[in-house]
C-alpha positions in Angstrom: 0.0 0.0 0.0 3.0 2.3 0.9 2.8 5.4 -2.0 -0.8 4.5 -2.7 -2.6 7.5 -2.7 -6.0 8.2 -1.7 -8.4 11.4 -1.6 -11.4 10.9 1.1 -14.4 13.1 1.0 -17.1 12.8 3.9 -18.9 15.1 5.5 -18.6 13.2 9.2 -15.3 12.8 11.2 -13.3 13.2 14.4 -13.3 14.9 17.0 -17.3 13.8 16.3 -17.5 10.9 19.2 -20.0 8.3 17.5 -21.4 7.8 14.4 -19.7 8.3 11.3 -16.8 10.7 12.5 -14.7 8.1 14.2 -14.9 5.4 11.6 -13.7 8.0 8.8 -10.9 8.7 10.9 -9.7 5.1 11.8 -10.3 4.1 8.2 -8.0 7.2 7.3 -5.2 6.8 9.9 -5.2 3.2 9.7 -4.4 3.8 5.2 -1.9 6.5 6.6 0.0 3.9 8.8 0.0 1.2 6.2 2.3 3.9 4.0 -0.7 5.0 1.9 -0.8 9.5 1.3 -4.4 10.4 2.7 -6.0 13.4 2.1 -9.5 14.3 4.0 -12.2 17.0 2.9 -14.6 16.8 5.8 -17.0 19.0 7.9 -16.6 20.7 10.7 -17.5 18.6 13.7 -21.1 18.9 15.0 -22.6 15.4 15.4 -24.5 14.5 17.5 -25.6 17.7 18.8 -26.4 19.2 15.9 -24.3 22.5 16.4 -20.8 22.6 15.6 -18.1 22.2 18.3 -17.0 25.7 19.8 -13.2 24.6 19.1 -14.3 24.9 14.8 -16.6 27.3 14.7 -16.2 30.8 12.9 -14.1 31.2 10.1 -13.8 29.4 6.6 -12.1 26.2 5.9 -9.0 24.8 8.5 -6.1 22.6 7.3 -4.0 20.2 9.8 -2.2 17.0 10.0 -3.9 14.7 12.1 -2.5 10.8 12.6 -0.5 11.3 9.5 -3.7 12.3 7.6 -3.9 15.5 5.8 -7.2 17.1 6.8 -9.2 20.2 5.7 -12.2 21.0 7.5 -14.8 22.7 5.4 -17.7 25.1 6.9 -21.3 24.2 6.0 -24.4 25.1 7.2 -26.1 22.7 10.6 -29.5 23.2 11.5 -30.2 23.2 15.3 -33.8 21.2 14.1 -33.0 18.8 11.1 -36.2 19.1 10.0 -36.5 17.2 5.8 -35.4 20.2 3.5 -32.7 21.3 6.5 -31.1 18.2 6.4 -31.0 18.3 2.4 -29.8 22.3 2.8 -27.3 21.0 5.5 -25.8 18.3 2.8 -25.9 20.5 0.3 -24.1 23.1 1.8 -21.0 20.7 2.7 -21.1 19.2 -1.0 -20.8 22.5 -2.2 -18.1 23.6 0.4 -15.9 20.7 -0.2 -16.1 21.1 -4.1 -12.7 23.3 -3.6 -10.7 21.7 -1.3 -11.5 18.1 -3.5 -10.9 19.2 -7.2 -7.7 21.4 -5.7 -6.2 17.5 -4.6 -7.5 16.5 -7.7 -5.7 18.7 -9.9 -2.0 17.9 -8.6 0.9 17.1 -10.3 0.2 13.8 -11.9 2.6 12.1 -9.3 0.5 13.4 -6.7 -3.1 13.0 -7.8 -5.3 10.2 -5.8 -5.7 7.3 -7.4 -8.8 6.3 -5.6 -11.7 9.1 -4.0 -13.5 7.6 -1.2 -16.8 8.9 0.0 -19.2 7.9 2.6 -22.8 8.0 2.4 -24.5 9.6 4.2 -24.2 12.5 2.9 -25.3 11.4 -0.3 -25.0 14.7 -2.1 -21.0 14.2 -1.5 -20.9 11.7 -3.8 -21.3 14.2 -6.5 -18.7 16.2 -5.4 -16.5 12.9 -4.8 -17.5 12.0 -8.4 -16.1 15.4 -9.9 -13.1 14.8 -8.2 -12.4 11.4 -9.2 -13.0 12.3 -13.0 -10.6 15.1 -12.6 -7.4 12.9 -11.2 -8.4 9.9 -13.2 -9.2 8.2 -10.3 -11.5 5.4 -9.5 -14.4 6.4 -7.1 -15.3 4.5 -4.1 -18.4 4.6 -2.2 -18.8 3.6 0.9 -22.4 3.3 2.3 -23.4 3.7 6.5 -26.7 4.2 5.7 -29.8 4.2 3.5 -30.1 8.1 4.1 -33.3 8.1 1.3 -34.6 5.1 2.8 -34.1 6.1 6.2 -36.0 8.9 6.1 -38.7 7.3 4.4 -39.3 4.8 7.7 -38.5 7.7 10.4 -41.5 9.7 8.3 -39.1 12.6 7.9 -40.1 12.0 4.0 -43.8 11.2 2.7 -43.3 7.9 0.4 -46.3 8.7 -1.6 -45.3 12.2 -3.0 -42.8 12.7 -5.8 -40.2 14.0 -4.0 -39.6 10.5 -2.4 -39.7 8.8 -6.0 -37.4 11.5 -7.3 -35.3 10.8 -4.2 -35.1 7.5 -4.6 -34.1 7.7 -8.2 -30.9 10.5 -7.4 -29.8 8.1 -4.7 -29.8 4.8 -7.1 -28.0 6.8 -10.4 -25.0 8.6 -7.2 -25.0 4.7 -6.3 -23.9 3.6 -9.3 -21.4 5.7 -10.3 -19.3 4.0 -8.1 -16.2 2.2 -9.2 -16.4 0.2 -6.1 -19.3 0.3 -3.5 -19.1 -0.9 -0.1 -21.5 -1.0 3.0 -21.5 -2.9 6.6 -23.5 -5.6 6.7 -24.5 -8.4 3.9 -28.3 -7.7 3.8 -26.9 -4.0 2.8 -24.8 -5.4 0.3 -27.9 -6.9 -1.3 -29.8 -3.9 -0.9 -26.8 -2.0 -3.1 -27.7 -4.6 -6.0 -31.3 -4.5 -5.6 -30.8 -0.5 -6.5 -29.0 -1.6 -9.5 -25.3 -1.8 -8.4 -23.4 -4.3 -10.7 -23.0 -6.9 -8.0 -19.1 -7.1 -9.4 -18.7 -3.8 -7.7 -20.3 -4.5 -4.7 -18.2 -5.5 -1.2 -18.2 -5.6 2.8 -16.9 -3.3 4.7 -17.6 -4.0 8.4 -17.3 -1.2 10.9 -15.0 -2.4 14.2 -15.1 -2.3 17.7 -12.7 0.3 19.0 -10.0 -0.7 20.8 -10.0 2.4 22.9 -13.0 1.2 24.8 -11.3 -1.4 26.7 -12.9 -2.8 29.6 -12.5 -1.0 33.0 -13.9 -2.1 35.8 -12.2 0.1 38.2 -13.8 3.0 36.0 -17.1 1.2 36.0 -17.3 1.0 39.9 -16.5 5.0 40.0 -19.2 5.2 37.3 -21.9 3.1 39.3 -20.8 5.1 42.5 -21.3 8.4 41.3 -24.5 7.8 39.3 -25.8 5.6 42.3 -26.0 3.0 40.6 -24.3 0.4 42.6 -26.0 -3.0 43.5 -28.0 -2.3 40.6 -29.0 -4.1 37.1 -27.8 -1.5 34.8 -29.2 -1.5 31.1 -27.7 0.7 28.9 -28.2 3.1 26.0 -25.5 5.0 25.0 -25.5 7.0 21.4 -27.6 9.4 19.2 -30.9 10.2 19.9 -32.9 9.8 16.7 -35.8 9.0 14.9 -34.2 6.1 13.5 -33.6 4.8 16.9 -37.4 4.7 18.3 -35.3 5.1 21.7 -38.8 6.0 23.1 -39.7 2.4 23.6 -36.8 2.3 26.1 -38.5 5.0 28.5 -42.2 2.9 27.6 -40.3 -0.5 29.1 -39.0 1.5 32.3 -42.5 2.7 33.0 -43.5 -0.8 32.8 -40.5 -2.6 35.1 -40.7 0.9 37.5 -42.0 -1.6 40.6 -38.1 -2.9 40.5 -36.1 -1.0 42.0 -33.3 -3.3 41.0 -33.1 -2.6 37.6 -32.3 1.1 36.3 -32.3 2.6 32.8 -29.2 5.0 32.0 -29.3 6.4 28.4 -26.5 8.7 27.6 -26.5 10.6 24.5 -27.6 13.4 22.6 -29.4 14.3 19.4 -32.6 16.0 18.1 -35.0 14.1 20.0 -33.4 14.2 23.4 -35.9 17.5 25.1 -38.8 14.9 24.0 -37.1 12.0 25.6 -37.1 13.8 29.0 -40.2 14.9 29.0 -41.0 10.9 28.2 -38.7 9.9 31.1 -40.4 12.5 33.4 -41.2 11.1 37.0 -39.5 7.7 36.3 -36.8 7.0 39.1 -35.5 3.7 37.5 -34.6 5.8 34.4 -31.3 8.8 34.6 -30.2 10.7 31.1 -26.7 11.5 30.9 -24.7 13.7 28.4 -22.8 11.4 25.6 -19.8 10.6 27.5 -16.0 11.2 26.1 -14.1 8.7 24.6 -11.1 8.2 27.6 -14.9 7.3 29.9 -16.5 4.8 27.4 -14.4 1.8 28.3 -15.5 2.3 31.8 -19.5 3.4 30.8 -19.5 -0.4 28.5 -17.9 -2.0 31.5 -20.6 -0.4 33.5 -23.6 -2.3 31.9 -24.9 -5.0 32.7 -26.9 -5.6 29.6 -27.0 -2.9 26.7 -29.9 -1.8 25.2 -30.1 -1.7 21.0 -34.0 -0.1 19.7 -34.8 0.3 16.1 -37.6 1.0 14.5 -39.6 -1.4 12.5 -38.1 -1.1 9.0 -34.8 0.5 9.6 -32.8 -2.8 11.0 -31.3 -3.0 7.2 -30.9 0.5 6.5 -28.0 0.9 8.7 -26.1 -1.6 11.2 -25.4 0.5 13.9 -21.9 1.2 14.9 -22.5 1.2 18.5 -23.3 -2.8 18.4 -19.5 -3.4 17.9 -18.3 -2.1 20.9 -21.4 -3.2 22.9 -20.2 -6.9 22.0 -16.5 -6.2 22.4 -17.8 -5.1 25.9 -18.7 -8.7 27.3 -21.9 -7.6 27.8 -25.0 -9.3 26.2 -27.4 -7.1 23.8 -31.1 -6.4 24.0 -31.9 -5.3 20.6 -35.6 -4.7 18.7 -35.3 -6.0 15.4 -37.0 -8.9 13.6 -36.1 -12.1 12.4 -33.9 -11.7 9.0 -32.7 -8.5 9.4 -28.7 -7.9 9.6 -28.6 -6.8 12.9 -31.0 -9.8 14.1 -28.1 -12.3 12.9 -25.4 -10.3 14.4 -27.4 -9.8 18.1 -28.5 -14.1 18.2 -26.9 -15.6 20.4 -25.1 -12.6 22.3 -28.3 -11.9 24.0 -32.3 -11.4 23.5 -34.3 -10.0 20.7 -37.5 -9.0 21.0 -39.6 -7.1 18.3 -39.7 -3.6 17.3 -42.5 -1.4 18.8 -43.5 -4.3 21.8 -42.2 -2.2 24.7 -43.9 -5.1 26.9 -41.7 -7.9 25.0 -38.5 -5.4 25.6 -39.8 -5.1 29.6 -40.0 -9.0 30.2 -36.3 -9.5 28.2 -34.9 -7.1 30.3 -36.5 -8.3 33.5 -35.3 -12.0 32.8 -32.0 -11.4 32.4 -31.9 -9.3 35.7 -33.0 -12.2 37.0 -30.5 -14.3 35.4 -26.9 -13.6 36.0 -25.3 -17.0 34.9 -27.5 -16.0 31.4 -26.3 -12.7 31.2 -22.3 -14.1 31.5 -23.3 -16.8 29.4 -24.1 -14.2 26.4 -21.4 -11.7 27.4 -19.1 -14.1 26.7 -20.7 -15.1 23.2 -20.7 -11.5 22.8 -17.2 -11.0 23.1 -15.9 -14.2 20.9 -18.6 -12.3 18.0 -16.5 -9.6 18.5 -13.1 -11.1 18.1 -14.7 -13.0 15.3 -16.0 -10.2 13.4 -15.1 -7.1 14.2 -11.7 -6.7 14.5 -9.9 -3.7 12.9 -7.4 -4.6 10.9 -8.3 -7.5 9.3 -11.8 -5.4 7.9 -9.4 -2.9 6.5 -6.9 -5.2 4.9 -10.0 -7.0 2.9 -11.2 -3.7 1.7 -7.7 -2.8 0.5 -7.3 -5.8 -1.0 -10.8 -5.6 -3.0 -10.2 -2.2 -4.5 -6.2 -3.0 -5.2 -5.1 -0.6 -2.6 -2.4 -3.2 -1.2 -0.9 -3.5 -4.4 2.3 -1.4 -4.9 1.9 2.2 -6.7 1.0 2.4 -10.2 1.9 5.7 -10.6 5.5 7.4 -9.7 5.9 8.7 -6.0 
């Protein structure tokens, strides 16, 4: 890989804490170590809070070296509500602002060009500006797909399916699709979906995300956790991530309500996100349930530790549209996962096994899994320990990077002069 050269545009990474942001960061730094020259066009960093973090805002576009990685940050415009046309303002806005910095690496000296533009999707709208770039150098493009952004917001009801803008939407997300040289996604059931929108299956890969190695376990951290939450001699379930439509994290507070007689078992859901303000007011009056801020990165190994059992809603009809990238380190953890999904989905066949699935929407299903593994310690080691082979198995770092390399030729030596 050493010389290999290799132009990422994405509107999502670091310092953002989950999501996108960190993967586009270890996927960079990790090319970076293995001798490849990585340039990033990215955002400023605003996920999940939706406003952009007071060390980047003001000004126009910043340039640094980060983990060997050349990075410019680009300014674009977040929304404090991401209502339907905000969002598509907000991605437009980024495509448009990273148009500059992209062709400008794309119209190097020939020795210097990227061979290959990578661009993660969401945002889909970057693809375009990814594209341009790519035709410029003489590069191949390679897309890289979290999530089903059209399709998401389609089952979170931030788009109406029966008007035209969702068919037209549909259509613009299919034809950026395939104009992919190579198109990756996370999970096989999202592969699938890439050829059922008409990607040449040729073209089409895995590209897991991976448990962070960061997040180690710390149980010394964990007890400090439980201590100053109160939460020792508890059965802690956790939820720890964005707060989103997409989630139906409501059915979380609807389960509490119904197990709020046990005074054993307590609900902690740490994150942030548009729908947080209605969350509390959800949670209201519940003393089995506390909301905490998203916790930093040097904590999390400690917050995973914390769990007992972690806590995984989606909504009916999302569970292929994204895998989430929280369920890696949730397994890594030890812990055993409570997710809402059903039976076929991507993230069903990754959670059986490593802990209890019950289905979307039945908060009294969710109650009585939670409930028995309370009750069930020797269960609950049982499936943390299934949890964390799945994760050693799986969703390990290096090895995901090296295959996608090796699909789109990146481990071969240079083609071009250094």
């Amino acid at each position: 890989m050493k010389g290999r050269r290799v132009l990422i545009v994405g509107l999502n990474y670091a310092p953002e804490p989950v999501g996108i942001g960190p993967y586009s960061q270890g996927f960079a730094e990790a090319l970076a170590a293995r001798g490849a020259r990585v340039t990033v066009v990215a955002g400023k960093p605003y996920y999940p809070k939706w406003r952009v973090d007071p060390a980047f805002a003001g000004g126009g576009w910043r340039h640094s070296v980060e983990g060997g990685v050349s990075i410019t940050r680009c300014p674009h415009y977040v929304p404090a509500e991401p209502s339907g046309l905000k969002r598509i303002v907000h991605l437009a806005s980024f495509a448009l602002s990273a148009l500059g910095p992209a062709l400008r690496a794309a119209l190097r000296p020939k020795a210097e060009r990227p061979e290959i533009v990578f661009t993660v999707a969401p945002a889909l709208l970057g693809v375009i500006t990814a594209w341009l770039a790519a035709k410029v150098a003489g590069a191949r493009l390679w897309i890289h797909v979290q999530d089903f952004e059209v399709e998401a917001a389609l089952a979170t009801g931030l788009m109406d399916d029966s008007r035209l803008s969702a068919r037209l939407a549909r259509w613009v997300e299919a034809t950026f699709l395939k104009l992919g040289d190579h198109v990756s996604t996370i999970s096989p059931q999202m592969c699938a979906k890439l050829v059922d929108k008409g990607v040449a299956p040729a073209r089409v890969f895995e590209m897991r995300n991976w448990s962070d190695a960061r997040f180690a376990p710390d149980p010394e951290g964990a007890a400090a956790v439980r201590a100053e939450w109160g939460l020792t001699g508890k059965v802690v379930a956790l939820y720890s991530g964005n707060i989103a439509r997409k989630q139906g994290i409501e059915i979380l507070v609807e389960a509490a309500r119904l197990l709020q007689d046990r005074d054993d078992i307590a609900f902690v859901i740490c994150g942030e996100g548009p729908n947080r303000q209605p969350l509390e007011a959800l949670a209201a009056g519940l003393a089995n349930v506390q909301l905490h801020d998203l916790q930093p990165a040097e904590k999390m190994g400690a917050m995973l530790t914390m769990a007992d059992l972690h806590l995984l809603p989606q909504i009916a009809g999302a569970a292929d549209l994204v895998l989430p990238s929280k369920l890696t380190n949730m397994l890594a953890s030890g812990r055993p996962v409570v997710a809402t999904t059903e039976p076929g989905t991507g993230l069903y066949a990754e959670v059986d096994g490593c802990g209890t699935i019950t289905p979307p929407g039945d908060a009294p299903a969710l109650a009585a899994a939670i409930a028995a593994l309370a009750d069930d310690p020797a269960r609950r080691a049982m499936l943390g320990e299934a949890a964390s082979a799945r994760a050693a198995q799986r969703w390990r770092k290096d090895p995901i990077i090296d295959r996608a390399a090796a699909a789109v030729g990146l481990d071969q030596a240079s083609r071009l002069s250094s």
